[in-house]
N, CA, C and O atoms as a GROMACS GRO file, in nm:
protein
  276
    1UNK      N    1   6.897   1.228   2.960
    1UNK     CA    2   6.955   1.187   2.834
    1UNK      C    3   6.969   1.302   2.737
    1UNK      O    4   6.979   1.269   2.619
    2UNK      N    5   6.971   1.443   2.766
    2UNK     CA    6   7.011   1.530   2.692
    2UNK      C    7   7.089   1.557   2.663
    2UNK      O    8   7.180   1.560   2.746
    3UNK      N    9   7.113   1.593   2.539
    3UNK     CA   10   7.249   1.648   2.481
    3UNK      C   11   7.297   1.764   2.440
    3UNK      O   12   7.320   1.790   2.321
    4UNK      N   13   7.316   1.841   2.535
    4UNK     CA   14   7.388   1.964   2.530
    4UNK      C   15   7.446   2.009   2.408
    4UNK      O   16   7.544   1.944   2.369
    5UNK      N   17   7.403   2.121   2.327
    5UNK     CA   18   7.488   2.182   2.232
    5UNK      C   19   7.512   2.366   2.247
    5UNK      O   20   7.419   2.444   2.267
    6UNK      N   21   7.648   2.404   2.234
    6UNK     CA   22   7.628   2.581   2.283
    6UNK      C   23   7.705   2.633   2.107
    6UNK      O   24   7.753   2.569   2.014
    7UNK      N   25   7.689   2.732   2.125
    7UNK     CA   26   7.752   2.837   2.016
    7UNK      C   27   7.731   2.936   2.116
    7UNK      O   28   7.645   2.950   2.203
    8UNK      N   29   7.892   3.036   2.062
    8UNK     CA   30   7.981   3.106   2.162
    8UNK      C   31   8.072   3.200   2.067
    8UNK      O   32   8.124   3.171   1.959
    9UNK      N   33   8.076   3.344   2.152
    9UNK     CA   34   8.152   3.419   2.048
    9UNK      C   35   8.323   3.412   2.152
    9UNK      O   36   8.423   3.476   2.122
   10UNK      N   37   8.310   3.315   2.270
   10UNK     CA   38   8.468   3.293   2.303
   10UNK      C   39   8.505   3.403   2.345
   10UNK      O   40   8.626   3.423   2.331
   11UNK      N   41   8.404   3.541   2.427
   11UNK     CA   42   8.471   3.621   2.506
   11UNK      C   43   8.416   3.601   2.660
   11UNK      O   44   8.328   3.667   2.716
   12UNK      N   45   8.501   3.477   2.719
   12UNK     CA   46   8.513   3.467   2.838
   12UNK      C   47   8.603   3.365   2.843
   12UNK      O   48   8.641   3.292   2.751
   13UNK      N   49   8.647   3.367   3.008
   13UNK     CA   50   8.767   3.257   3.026
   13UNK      C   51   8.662   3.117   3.074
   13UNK      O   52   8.540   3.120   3.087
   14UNK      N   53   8.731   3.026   3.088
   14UNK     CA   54   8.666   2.882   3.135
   14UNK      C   55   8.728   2.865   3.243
   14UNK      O   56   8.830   2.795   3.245
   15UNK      N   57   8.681   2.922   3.350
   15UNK     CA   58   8.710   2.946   3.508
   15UNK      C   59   8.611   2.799   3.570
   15UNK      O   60   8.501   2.759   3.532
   16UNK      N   61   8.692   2.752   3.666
   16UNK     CA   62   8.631   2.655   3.738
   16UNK      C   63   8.499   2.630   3.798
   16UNK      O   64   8.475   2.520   3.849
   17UNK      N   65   8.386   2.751   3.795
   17UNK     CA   66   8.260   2.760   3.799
   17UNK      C   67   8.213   2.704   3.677
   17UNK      O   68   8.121   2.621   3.675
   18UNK      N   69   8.254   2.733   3.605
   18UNK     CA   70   8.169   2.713   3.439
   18UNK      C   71   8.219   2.562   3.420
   18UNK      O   72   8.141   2.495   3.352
   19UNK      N   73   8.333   2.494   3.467
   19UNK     CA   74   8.405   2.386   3.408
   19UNK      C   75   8.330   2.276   3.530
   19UNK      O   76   8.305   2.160   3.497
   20UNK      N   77   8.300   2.322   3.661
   20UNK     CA   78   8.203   2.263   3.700
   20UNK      C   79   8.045   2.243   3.660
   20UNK      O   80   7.990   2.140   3.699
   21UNK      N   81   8.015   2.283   3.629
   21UNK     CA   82   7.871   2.304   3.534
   21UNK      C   83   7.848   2.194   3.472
   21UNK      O   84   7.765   2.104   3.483
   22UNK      N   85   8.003   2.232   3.354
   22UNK     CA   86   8.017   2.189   3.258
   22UNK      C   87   7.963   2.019   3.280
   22UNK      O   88   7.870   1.958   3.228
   23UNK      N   89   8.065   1.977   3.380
   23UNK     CA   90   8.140   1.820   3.458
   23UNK      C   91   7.985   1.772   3.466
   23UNK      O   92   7.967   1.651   3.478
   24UNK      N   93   7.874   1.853   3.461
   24UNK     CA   94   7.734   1.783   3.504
   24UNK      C   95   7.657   1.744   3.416
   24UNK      O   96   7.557   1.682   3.454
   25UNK      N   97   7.675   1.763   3.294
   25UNK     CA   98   7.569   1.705   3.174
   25UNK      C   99   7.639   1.684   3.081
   25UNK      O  100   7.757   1.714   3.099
   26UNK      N  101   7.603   1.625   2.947
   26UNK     CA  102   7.635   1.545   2.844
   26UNK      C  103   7.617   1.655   2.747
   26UNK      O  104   7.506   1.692   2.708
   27UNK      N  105   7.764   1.724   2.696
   27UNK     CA  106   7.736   1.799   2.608
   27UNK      C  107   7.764   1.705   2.445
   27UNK      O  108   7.826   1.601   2.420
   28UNK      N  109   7.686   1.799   2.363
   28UNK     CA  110   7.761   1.700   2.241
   28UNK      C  111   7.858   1.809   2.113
   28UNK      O  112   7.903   1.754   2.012
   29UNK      N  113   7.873   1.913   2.130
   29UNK     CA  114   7.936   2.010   2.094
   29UNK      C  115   7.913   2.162   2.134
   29UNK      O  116   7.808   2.222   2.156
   30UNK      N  117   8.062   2.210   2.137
   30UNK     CA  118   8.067   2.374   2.165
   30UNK      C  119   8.110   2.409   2.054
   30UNK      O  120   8.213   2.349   2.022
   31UNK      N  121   8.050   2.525   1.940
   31UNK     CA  122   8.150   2.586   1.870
   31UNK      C  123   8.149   2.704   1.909
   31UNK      O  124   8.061   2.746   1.984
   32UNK      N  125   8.304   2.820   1.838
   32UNK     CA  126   8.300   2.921   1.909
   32UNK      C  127   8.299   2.960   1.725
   32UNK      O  128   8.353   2.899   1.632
   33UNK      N  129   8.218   3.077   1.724
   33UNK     CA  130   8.185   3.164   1.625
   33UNK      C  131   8.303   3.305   1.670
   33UNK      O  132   8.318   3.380   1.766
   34UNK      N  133   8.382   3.279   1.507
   34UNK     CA  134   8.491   3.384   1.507
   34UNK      C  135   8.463   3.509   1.445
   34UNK      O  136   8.450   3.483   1.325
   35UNK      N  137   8.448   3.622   1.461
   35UNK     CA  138   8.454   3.718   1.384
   35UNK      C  139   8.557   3.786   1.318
   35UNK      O  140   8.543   3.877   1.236
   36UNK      N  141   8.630   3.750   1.347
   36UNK     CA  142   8.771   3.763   1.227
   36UNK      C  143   8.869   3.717   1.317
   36UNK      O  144   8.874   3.713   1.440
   37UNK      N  145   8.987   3.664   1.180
   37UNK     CA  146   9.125   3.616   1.255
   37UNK      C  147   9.243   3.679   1.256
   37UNK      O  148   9.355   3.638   1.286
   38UNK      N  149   9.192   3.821   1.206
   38UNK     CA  150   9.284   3.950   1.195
   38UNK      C  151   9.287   3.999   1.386
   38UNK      O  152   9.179   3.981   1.443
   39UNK      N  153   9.387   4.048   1.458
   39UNK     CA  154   9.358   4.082   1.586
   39UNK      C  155   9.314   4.207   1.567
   39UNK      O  156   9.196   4.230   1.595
   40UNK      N  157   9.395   4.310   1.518
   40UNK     CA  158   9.343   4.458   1.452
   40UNK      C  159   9.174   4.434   1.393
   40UNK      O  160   9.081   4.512   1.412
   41UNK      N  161   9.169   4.351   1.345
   41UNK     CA  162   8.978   4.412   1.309
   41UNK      C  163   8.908   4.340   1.391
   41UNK      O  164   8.795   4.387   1.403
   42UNK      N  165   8.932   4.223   1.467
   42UNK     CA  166   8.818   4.165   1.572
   42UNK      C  167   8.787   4.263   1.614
   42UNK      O  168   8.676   4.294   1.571
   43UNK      N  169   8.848   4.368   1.709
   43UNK     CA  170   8.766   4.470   1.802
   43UNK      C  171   8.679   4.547   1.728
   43UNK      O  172   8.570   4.562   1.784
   44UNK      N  173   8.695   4.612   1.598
   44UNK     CA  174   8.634   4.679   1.532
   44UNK      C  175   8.502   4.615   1.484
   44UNK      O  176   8.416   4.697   1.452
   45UNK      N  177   8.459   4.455   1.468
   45UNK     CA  178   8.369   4.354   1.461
   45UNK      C  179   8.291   4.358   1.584
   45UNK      O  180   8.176   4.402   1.583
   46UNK      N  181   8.336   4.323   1.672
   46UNK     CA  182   8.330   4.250   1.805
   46UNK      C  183   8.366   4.402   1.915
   46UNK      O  184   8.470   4.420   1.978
   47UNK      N  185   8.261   4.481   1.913
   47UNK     CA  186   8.287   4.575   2.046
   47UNK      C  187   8.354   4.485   2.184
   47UNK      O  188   8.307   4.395   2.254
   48UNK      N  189   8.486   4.559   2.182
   48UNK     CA  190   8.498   4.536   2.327
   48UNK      C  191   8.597   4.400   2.350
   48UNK      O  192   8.660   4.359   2.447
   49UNK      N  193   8.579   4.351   2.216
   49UNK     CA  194   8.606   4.214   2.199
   49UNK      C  195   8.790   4.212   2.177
   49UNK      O  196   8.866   4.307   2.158
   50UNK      N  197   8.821   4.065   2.188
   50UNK     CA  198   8.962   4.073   2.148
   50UNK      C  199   8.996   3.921   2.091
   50UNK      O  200   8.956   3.823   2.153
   51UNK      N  201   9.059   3.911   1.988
   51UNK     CA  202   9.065   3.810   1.939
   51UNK      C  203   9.178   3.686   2.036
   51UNK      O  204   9.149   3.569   2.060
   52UNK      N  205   9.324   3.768   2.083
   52UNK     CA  206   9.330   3.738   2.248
   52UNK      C  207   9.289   3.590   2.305
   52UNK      O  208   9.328   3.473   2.296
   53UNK      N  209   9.182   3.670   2.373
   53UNK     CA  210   9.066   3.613   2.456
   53UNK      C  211   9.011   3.470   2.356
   53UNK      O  212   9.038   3.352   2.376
   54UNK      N  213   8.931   3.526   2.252
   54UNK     CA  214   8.896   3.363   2.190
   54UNK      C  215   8.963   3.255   2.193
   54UNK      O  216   8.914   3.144   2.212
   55UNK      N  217   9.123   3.288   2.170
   55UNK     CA  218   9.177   3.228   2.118
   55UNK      C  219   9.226   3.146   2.249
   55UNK      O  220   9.246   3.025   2.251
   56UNK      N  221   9.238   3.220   2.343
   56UNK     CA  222   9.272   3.144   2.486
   56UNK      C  223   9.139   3.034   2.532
   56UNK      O  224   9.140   2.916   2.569
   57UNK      N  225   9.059   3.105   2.515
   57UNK     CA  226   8.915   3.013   2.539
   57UNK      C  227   8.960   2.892   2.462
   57UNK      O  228   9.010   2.797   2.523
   58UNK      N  229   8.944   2.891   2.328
   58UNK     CA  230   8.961   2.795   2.243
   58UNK      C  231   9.036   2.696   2.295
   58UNK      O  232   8.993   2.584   2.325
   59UNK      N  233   9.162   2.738   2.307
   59UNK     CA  234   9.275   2.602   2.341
   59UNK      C  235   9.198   2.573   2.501
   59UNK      O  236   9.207   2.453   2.526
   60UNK      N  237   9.130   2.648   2.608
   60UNK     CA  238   9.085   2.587   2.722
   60UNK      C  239   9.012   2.482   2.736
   60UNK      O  240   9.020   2.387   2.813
   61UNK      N  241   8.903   2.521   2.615
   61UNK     CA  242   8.803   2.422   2.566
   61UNK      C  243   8.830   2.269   2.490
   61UNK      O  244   8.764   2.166   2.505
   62UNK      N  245   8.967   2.297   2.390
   62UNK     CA  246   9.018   2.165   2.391
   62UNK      C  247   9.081   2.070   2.512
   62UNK      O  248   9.070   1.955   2.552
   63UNK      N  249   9.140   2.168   2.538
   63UNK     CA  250   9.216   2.095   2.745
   63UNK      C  251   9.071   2.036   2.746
   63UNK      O  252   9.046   1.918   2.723
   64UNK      N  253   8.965   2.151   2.781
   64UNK     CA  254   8.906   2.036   2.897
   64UNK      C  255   8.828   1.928   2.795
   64UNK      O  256   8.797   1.821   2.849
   65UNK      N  257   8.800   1.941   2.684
   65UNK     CA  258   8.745   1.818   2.600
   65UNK      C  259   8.808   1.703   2.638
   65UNK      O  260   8.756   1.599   2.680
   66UNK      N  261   8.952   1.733   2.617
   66UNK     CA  262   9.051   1.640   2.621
   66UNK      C  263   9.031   1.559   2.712
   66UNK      O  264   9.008   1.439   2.698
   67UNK      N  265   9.041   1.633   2.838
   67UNK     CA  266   9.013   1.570   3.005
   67UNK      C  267   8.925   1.494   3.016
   67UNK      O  268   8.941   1.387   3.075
   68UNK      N  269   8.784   1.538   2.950
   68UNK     CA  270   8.669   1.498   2.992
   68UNK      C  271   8.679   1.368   2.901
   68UNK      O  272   8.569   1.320   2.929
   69UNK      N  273   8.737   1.275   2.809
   69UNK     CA  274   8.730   1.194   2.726
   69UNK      C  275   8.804   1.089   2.820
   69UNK      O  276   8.826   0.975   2.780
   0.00000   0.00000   0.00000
């Protein structure tokens, strides 16, 4: 009866390993923590980072919310 909660800085994709995982427990929220919504200064925030990437995560994470409802 646990309820899963994550915080996430959204630099990775939601590849079918993780979305299986996912499919196994009762989450009750993901947020993704932004470090800026400028693309030019995320990297300069966020070594390595790309705003990009979050932003693809993001909409993945609604898909699969969506699905999973």
């Amino acid at each position: 009866d646990c309820g899963w909660a994550f915080v996430t800085n959204g630099q990775w994709k939601l590849r079918e390993p993780i979305r299986a995982r996912l499919d196994r427990i009762r989450i009750r929220w993901i947020q993704v923590s932004l470090d800026s919504v400028n693309a030019e200064t995320y990297p300069e925030i966020r070594k390595g980072g790309a705003l990009a990437t979050v932003l693809e995560t993001i909409d993945a994470l609604i898909e699969y919310r969506d699905r999973r409802k």
